[in-house]
C-alpha positions as semicolon CSV with decimal commas, in nm:
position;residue;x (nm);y (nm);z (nm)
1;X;-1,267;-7,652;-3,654
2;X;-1,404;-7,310;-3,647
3;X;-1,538;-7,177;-3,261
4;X;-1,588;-7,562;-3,208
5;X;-1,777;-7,636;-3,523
6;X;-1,700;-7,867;-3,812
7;X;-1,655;-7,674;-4,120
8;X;-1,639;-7,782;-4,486
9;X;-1,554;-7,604;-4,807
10;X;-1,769;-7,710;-5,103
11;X;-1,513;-7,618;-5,439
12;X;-1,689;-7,667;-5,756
13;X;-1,481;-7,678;-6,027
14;X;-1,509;-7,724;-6,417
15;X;-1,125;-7,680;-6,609
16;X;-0,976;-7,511;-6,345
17;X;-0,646;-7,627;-6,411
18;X;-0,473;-7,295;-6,309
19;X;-0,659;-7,143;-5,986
20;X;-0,782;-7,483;-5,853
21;X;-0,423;-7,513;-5,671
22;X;-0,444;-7,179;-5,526
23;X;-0,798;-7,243;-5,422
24;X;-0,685;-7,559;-5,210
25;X;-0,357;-7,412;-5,103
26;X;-0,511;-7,089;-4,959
27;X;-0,792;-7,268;-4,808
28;X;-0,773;-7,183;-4,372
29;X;-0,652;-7,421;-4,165
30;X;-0,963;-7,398;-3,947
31;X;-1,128;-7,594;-4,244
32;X;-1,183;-7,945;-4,169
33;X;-1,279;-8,086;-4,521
34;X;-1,230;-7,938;-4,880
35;X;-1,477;-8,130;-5,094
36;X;-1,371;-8,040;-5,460
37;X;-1,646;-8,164;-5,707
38;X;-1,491;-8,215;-6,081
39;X;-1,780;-8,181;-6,305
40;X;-1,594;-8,361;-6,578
41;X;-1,309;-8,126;-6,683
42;X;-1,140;-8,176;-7,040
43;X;-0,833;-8,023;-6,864
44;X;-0,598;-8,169;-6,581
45;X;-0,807;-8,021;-6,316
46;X;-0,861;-8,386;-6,151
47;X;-0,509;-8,475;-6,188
48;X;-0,408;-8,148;-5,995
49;X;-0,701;-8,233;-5,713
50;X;-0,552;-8,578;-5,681
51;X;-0,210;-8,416;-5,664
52;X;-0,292;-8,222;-5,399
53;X;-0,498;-8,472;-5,146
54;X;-0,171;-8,660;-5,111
55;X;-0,015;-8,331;-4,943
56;X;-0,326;-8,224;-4,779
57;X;-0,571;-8,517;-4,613
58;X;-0,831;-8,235;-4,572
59;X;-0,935;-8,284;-4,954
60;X;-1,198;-8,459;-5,089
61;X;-1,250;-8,561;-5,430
62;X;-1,588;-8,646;-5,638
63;X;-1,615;-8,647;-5,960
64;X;-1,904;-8,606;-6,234
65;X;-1,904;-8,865;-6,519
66;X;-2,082;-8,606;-6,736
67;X;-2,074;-8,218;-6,711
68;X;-2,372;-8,134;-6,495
69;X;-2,337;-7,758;-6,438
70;X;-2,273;-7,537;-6,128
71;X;-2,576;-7,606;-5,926
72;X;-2,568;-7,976;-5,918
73;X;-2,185;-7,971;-5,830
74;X;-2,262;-7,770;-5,540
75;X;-2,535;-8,007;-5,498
76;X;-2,305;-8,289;-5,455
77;X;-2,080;-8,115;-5,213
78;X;-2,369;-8,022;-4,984
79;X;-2,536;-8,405;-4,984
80;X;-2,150;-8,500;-4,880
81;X;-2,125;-8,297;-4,587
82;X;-2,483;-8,350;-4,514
83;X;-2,420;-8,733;-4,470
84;X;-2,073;-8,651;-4,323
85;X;-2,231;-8,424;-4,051
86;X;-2,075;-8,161;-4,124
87;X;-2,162;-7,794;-3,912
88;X;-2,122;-7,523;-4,148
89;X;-2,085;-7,596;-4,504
90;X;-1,925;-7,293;-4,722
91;X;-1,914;-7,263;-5,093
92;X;-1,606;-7,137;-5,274
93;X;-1,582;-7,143;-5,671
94;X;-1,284;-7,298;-5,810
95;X;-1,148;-6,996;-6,035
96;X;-1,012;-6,815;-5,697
97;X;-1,264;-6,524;-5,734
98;X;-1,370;-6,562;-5,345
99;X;-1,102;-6,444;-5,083
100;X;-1,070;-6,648;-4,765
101;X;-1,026;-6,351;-4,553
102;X;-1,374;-6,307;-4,556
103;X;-1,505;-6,667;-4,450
104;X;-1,534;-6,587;-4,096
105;X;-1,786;-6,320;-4,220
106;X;-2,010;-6,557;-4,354
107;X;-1,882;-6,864;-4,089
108;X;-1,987;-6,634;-3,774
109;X;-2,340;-6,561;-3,841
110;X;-2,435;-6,925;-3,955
111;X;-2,234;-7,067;-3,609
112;X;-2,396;-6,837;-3,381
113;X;-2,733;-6,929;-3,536
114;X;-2,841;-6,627;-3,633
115;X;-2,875;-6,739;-3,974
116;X;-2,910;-7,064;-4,171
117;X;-2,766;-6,940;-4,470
118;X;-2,510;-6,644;-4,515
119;X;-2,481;-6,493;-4,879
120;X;-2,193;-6,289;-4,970
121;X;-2,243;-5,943;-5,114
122;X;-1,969;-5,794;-5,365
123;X;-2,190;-5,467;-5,422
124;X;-2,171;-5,387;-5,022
125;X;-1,870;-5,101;-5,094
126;X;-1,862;-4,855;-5,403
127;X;-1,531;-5,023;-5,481
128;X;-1,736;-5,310;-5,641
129;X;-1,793;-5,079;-5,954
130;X;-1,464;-5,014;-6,021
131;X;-1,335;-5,378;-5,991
132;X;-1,643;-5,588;-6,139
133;X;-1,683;-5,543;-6,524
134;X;-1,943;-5,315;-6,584
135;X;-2,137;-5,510;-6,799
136;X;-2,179;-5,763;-6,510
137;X;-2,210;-5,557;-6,262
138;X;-2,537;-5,375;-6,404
139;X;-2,661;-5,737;-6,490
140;X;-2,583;-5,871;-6,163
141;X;-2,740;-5,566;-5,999
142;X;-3,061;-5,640;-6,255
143;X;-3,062;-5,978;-6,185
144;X;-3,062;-5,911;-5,799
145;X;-3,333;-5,666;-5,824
146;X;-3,541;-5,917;-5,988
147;X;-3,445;-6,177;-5,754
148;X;-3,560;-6,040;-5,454
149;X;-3,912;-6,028;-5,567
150;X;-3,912;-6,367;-5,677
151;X;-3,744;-6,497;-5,361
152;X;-3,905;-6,285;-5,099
153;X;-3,531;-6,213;-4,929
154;X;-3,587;-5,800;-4,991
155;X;-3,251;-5,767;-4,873
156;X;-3,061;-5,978;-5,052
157;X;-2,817;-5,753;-5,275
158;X;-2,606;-5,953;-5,449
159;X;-2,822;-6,256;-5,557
160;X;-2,568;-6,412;-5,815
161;X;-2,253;-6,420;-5,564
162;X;-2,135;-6,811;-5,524
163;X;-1,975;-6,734;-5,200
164;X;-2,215;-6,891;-4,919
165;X;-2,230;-7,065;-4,599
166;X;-2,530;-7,286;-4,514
167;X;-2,559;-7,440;-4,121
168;X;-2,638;-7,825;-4,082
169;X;-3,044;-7,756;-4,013
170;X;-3,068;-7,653;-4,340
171;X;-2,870;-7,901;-4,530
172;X;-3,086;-8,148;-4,344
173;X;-3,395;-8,009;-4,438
174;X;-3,396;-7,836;-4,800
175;X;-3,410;-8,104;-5,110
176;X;-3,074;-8,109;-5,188
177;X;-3,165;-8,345;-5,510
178;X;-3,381;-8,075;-5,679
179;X;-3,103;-7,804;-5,656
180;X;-3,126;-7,603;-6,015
181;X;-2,825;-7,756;-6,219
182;X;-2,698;-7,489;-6,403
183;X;-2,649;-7,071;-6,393
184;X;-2,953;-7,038;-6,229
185;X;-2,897;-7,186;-5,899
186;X;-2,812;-6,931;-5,711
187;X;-3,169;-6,795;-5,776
188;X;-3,360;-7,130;-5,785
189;X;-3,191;-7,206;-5,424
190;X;-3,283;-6,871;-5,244
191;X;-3,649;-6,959;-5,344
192;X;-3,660;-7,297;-5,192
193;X;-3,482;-7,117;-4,885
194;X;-3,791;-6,880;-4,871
195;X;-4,031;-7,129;-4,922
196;X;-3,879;-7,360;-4,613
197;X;-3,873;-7,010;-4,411
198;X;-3,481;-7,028;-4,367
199;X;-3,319;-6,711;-4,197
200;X;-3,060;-6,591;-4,458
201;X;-2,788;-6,308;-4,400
202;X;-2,639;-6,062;-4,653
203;X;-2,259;-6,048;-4,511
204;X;-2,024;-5,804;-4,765
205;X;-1,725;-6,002;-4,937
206;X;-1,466;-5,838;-5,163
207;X;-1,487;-5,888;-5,479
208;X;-1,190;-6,036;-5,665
209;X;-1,130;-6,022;-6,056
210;X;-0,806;-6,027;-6,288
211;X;-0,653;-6,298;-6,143
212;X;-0,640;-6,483;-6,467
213;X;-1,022;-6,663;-6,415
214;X;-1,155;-6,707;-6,758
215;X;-1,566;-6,669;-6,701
216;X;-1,786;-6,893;-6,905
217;X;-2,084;-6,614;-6,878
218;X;-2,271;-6,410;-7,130
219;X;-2,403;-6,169;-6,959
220;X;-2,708;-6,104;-7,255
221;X;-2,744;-6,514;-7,297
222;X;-2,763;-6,538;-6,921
223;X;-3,038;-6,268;-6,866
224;X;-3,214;-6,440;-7,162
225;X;-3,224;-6,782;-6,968
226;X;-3,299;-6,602;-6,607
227;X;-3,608;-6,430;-6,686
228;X;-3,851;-6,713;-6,782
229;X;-3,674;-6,863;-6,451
230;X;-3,741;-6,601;-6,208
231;X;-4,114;-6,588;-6,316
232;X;-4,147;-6,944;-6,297
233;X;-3,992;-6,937;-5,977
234;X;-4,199;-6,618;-5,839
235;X;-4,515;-6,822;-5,967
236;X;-4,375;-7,137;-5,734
237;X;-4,325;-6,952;-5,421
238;X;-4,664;-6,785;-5,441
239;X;-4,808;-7,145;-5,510
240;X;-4,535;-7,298;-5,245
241;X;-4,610;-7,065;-4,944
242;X;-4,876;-6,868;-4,993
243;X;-5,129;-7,072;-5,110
244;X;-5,035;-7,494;-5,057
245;X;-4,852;-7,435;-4,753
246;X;-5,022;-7,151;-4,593
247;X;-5,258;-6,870;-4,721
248;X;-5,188;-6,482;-4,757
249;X;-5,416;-6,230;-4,893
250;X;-5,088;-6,092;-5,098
251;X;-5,203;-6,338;-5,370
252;X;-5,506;-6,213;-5,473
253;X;-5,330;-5,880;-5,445
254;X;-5,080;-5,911;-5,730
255;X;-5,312;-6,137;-5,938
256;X;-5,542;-5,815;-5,948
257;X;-5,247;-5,641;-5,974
258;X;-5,107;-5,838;-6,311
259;X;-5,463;-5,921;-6,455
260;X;-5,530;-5,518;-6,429
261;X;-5,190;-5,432;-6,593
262;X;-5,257;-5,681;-6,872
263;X;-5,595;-5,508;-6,911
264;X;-5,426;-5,177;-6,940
265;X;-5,180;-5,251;-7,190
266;X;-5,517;-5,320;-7,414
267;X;-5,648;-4,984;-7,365
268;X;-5,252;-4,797;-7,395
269;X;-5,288;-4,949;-7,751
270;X;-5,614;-4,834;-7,805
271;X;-5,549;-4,530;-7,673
272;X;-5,258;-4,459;-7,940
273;X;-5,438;-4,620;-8,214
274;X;-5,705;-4,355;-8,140
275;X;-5,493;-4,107;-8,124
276;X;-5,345;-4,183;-8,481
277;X;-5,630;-4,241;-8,677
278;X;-5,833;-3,944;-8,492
279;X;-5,619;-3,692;-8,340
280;X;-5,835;-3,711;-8,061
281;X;-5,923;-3,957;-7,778
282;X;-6,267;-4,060;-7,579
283;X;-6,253;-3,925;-7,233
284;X;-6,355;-4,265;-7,100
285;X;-6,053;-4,371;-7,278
286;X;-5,812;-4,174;-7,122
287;X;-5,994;-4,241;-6,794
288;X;-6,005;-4,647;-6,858
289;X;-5,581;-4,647;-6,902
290;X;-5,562;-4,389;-6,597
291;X;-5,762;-4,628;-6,367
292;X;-5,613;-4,939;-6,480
293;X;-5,266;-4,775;-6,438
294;X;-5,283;-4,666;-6,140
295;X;-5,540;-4,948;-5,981
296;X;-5,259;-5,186;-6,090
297;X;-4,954;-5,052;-5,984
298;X;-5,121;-4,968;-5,671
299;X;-5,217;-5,377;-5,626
300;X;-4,853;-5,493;-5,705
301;X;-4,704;-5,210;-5,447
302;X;-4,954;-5,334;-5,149
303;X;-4,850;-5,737;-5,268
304;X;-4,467;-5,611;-5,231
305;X;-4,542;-5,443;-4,906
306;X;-4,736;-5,727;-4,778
307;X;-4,455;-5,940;-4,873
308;X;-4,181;-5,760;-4,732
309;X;-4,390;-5,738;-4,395
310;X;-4,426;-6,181;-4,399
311;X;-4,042;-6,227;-4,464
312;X;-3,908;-5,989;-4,226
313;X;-3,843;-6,243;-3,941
314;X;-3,639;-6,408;-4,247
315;X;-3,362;-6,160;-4,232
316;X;-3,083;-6,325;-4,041
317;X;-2,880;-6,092;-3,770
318;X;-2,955;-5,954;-3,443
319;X;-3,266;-5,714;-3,457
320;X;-3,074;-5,490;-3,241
321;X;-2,739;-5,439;-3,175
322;X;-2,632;-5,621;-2,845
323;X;-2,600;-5,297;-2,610
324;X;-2,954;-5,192;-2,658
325;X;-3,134;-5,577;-2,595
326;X;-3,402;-5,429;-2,386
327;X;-3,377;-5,592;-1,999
328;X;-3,648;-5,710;-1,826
């Protein structure tokens, strides 16, 4: 147990024949349960698991019948320590990329309920762009730029990071069933954290590469795939929150916002196609793409703010540091 609270460690794992041992072997002995979920490896990743659980009675095996994807692993893990009762449920991929010196980091803010979910954050320290690739790191910083204004968490940094903690309220109440099942889960479940007003944490984790972990990840194919996904899932929190679950002005905002932008883009065109064929350009012209330009922009920036300003109770932590709690 961990400051008297049940703790499991949710290890998805697809051919992770050569880290999964130092993943189990390394896990702290303050975790009660390892829950390793084999989403149908072609290599002896289950036998290893199996190998294992006879030295160590802390580990769990399930296994997929039919490769699933990341999301719906994790998925698994969390329904079993959801039924199990489990306090504090913390993710840890199976390739060894997450260091367990830094689970009390995420453990701490989730047990002292200042949080319901803790996300780790490899882009805290400027060592994180000398260690990560720097093709992922500039997607992963895209991706997490992009991800907080789909998800509402403005201070989310690292939005693709796997290493997580989630407390038992939440497991209880988010639908575990609909978790995203593949690459995009990580985005998909900060969403339906937003939309069930869940306090979540940024806590900084080192990051960990060259260890031999072979990534399955294109960073171009990936960014392909996320996009349509974080739009759809922008769209669905709107919907979700602001609109079917309670209302905010902030919609109408960025749907003036985007339907003036789309406007503009007609007279840009116009504007060039002018240009070209004339040389020269109808003041009222120039004046329509200044206006929508700047009437736009000016909608999406007060939506943003307005946003920020409705999530801010979101932010897990103390407001203030202990010392200056003002007294009565």
């Amino acid at each position: 147990m961990y400051r008297e609270k049940t703790i499991a460690a949710v290890v998805p794992a697809y051919n992770e024949e050569h880290l999964i041992g130092r993943v189990i072997e390394t896990m702290p002995d303050y975790v009660d349960r390892i829950v390793v979920i084999d989403d149908n490896s072609t290599d002896k990743t289950r036998e290893i698991v199996e190998g294992l659980r006879k030295e160590d009675k802390r580990v769990e095996l399930i296994t997929h019948e039919s490769n699933t994807g990341v999301g719906t692993a994790i998925g698994s893990g969390y329904k079993w320590c959801r039924d199990k009762g489990i306090d504090v449920a913390v993710v840890l991929a199976g390739d060894a990329q997450m260091d367990p010196d830094d689970m009390p980091g995420l453990l701490d803010p989730v047990v002292e309920e200042l949080a319901d979910y803790a996300k780790g954050n490899r882009l805290f320290t400027g060592e994180a762009w000398q260690i990560i690739p720097r093709a992922r790191y500039l997607g992963n910083a895209t991706l997490s730029l992009l991800t907080k204004i789909a998800s509402g968490y403005w201070h989310v940094a690292d939005s693709q990071t796997g290493y997580t903690a989630i407390g038992k309220h939440a497991l209880h109440t988010l639908p575990l069933d609909s978790i995203y099942p593949r690459y995009g889960m990580p985005n998909d479940f900060l969403v339906t954290l937003n939309i069930y007003n869940m306090r979540v944490i940024d806590v900084p984790v080192k990051p960990v590469y060259g260890i031999g972990e072979k990534s399955g990840i294109k960073i171009g194919r990936i960014g392909f795939q996320l996009a349509p996904l974080l739009v759809r899932l922008f769209f669905r929190r709107m919907i979700q929150k602001y609109v079917i679950r309670d209302f905010h002005p902030l919609v109408f905002f960025y749907l003036f916002g985007c339907f003036v932008l789309m406007l503009d883009v007609f007279f840009v065109i116009q504007f060039f196609w002018l240009w070209a064929r004339h040389g020269t350009v109808p003041p009222i012209t120039a004046l329509a793409v200044l206006f929508c330009t700047i009437t736009g922009l000016q909608s999406v920036l007060f939506a943003m703010l307005f946003d920020m300003e409705a999530n801010r109770d979101l932010k897990g932590g103390r407001c203030c540091p202990p010392d200056t709690v003002p007294h009565p």
